[in-house]
C-alpha positions as CSV (number, residue, x, y, z in Angstrom):
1,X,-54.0,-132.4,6.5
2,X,-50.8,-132.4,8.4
3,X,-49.4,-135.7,10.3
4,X,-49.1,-135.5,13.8
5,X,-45.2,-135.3,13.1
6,X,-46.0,-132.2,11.4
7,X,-48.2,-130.7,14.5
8,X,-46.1,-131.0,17.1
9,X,-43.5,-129.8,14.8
10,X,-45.8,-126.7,14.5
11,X,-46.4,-126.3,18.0
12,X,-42.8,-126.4,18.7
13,X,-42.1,-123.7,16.8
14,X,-44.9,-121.4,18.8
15,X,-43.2,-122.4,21.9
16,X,-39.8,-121.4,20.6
17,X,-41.2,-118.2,19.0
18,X,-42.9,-117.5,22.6
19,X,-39.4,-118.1,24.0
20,X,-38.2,-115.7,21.8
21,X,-40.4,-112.9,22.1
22,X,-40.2,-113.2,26.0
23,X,-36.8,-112.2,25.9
24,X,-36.7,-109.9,23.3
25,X,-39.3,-108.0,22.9
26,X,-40.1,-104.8,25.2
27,X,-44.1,-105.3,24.8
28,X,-44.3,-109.2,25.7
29,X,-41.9,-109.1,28.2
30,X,-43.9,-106.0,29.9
31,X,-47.4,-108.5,30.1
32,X,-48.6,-109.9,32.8
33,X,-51.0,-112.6,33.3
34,X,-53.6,-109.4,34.5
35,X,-52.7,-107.7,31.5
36,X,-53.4,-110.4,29.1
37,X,-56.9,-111.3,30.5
38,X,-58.7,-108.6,28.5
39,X,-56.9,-109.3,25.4
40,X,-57.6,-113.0,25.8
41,X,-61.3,-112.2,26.5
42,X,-61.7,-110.1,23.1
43,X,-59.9,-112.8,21.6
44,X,-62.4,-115.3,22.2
45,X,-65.3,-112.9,21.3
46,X,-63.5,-112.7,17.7
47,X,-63.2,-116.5,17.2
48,X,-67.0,-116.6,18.3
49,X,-67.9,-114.2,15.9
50,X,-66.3,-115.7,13.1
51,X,-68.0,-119.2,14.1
52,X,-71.2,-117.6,13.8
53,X,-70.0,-116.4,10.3
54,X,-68.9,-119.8,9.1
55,X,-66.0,-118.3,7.8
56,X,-63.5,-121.3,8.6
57,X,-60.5,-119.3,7.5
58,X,-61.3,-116.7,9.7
59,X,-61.9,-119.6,12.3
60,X,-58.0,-121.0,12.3
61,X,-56.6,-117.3,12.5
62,X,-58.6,-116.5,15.7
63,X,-57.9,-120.1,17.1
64,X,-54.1,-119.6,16.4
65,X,-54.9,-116.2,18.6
66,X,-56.4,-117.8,21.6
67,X,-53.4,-120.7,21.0
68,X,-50.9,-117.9,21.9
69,X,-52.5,-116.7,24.6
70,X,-52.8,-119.9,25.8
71,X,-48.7,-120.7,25.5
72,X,-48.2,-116.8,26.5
73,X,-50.0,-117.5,30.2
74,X,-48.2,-120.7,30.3
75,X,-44.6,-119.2,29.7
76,X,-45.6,-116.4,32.6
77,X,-46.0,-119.7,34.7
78,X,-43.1,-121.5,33.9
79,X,-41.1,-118.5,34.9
80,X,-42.5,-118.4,38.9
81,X,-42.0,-122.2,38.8
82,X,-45.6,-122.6,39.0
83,X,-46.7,-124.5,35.9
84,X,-45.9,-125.0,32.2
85,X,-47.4,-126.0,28.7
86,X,-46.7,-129.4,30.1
87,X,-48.3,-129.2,32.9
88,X,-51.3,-127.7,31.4
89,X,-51.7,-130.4,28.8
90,X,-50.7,-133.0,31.5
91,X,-53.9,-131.8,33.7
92,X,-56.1,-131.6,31.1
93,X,-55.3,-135.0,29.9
94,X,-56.1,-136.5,33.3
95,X,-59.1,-134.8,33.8
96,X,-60.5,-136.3,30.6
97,X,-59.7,-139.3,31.2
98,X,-60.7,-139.1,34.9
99,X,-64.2,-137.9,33.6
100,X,-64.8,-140.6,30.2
101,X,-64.9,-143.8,32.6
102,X,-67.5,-145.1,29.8
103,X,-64.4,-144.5,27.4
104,X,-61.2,-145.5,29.9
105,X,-62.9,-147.3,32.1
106,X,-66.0,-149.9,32.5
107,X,-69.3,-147.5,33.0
108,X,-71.8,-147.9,30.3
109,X,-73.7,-144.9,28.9
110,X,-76.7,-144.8,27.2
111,X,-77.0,-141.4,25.4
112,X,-75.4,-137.5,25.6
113,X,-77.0,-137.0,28.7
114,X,-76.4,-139.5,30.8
115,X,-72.4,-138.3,29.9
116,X,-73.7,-135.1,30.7
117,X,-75.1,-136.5,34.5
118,X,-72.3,-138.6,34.9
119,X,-69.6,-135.2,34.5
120,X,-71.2,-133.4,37.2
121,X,-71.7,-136.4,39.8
122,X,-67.7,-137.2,39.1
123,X,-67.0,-133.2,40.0
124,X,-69.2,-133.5,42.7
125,X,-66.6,-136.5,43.8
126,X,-64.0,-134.7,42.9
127,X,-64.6,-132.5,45.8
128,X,-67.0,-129.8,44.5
129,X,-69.2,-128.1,46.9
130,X,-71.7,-127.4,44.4
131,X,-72.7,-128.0,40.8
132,X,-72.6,-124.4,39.9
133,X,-69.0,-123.6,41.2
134,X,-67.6,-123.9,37.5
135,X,-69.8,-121.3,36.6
136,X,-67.4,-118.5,35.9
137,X,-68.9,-114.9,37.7
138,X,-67.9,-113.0,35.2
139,X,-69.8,-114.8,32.5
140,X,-72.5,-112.1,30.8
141,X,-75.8,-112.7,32.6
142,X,-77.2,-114.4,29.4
143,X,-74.7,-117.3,29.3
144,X,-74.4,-117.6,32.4
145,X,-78.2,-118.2,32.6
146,X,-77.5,-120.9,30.0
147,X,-74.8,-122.4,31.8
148,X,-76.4,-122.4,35.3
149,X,-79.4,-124.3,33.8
150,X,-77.0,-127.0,32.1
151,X,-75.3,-127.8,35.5
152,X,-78.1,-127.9,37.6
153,X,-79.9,-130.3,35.0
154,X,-76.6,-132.4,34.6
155,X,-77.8,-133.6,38.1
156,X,-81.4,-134.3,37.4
157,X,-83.0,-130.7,38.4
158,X,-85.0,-129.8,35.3
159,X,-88.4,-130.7,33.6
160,X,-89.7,-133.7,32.5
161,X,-91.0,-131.7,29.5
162,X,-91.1,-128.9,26.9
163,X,-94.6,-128.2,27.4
164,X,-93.8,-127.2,31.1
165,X,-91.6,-124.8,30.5
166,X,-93.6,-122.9,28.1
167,X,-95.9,-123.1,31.0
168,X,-93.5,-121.5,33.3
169,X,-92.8,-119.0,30.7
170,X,-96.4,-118.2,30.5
171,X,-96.9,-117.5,34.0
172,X,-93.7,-115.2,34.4
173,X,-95.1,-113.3,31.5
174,X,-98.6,-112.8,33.7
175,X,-96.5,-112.1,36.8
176,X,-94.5,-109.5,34.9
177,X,-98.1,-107.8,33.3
178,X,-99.4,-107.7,36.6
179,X,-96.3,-105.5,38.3
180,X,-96.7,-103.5,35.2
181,X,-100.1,-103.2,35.8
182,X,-99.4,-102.0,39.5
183,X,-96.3,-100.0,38.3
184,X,-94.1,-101.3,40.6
185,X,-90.8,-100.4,39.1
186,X,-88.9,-102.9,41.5
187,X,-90.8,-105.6,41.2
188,X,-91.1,-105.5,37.0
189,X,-87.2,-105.7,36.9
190,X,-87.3,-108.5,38.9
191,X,-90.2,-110.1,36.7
192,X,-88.6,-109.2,33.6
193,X,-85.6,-111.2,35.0
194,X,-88.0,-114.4,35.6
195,X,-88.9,-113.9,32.3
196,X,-86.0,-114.0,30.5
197,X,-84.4,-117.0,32.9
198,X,-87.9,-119.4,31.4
199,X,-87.1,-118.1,28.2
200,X,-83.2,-119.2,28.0
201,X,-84.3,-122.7,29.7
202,X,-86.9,-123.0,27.3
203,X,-84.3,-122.4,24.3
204,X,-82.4,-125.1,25.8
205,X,-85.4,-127.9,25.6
206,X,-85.8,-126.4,22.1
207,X,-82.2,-127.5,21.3
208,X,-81.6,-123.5,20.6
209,X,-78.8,-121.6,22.1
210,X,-80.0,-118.8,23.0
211,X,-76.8,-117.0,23.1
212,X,-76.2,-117.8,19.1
213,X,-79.7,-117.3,18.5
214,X,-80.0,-113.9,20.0
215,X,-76.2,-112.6,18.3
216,X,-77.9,-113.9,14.8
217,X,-80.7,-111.9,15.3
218,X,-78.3,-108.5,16.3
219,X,-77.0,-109.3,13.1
220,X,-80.0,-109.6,10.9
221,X,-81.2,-106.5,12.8
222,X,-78.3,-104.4,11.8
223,X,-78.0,-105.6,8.4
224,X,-81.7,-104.5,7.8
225,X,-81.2,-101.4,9.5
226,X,-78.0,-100.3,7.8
227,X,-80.1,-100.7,4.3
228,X,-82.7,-98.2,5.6
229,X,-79.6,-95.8,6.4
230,X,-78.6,-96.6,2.9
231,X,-82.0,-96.3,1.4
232,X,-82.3,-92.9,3.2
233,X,-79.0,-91.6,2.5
234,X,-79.8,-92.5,-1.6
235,X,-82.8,-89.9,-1.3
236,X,-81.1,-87.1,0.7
237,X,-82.9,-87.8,3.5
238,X,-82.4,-87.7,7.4
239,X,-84.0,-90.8,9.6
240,X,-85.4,-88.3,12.0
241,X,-87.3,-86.5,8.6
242,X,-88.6,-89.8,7.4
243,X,-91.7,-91.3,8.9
244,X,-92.6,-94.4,10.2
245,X,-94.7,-95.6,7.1
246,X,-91.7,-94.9,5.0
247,X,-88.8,-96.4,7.1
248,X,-91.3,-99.6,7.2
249,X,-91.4,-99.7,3.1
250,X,-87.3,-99.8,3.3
251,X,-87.4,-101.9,6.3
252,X,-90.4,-104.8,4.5
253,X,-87.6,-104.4,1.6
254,X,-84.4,-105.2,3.6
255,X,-86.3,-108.1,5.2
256,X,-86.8,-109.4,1.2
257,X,-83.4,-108.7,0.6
């Protein structure tokens, strides 16, 4: 591994590189902060897929990706006046520190979660309106779901146990088969919604994150499903010719394989 000589050295260098390529070259100097934001979000999609993949090489090259974009919006803001990389690690320092007190300070902690409770009381201080302000809008609906639940739990609004969730879950389910049962299309999509907000809080008293857990199963789903195509293409045949008894042979196989 490298000294910490050796990794500031490194991060100099990006900084002068990003200095560099700021003046010289016609694409970076065209960006904006706007015109980075979907790059940077596609990014962090590709260093979340290759976490999922445990492929650590893969890992550093999509970190060092999300590290440029990082020093790229912080040279934007250095040229208004308006911040730098200094500033950015400056801040972040402070709000650790301001949110550890059981590390820089004297408040005791008995476990993860009481770390957990004691973050969102100190953003609360802080001057927070609400717990949930530091839930990005644009988050997908899924993890948002996840993240909304975290927050609001972080200040003692949950369950006292697993059991009572599933409970929940059970009677969003019979909510939902009884607007399918009256066929009220308004009122199932709102069900359906109830159901799938127990079922992400329930992952979370499971210790599952239901983001990660749903992307594995996309995966697995496609991987089986691309061996039926395969299986099919090998015999000559269309999907749409082949029935459902003998996609299911392929499919039982893929699910061995």
């Amino acid at each position: 591994m490298n000294s910490r000589k050796e990794q500031l050295q490194a991060f100099n260098r990006l900084l002068t590189i990003m200095d560099e390529l700021r003046e010289k070259c016609p694409w970076d100097k065209k960006q904006t902060m706007e015109t980075l934001r979907p790059l940077t979000i596609e990014e962090t999609y590709e260093l979340g897929d290759a976490i999922l993949e445990q492929d650590l090489q893969e890992v550093k090259k999509e970190l060092g990706d999300v590290l440029l974009h990082i020093v790229f919006y912080s040279k934007i803001g250095s040229e208004t006046n308006d911040f730098d990389i200094a500033d950015v690690c400056n801040d972040i320092c402070e709000k650790l520190i301001s949110r550890h007190p059981h590390i820089y300070g004297d408040v005791k902690v008995a476990d993860e979660e009481e770390v957990k409770r004691n973050w969102e009381n100190l953003k609360l201080k802080e001057g927070k309106k609400s717990v949930l302000e530091g839930v990005p809008k644009s988050l997908p609906a899924l993890v948002k779901a996840s993240r909304i639940q975290e927050k609001v739990a972080g200040v003692g609004f949950d369950w006292e146990e697993p059991q009572q969730v599933f409970e929940k879950l059970q009677e969003e389910l019979g909510e939902l088969q009884h607007e399918l049962n009256e066929n009220n299309k308004e009122k199932i999509e709102a069900e359906f919604g109830d159901v799938l907000f127990s079922m992400i809080n329930y992952a979370r008293f499971l210790k599952v994150n239901p983001e990660n857990a749903l992307e594995r199963t996309n995966k697995k789903f496609i991987k089986r499903f691309q061996y039926l195509e395969g299986k099919a293409k090998e015999m000559n045949k269309s999907l749409k010719d082949m029935t459902l008894a003998e996609m299911d042979i392929f499919w039982n196989e893929a699910k061995k394989e």
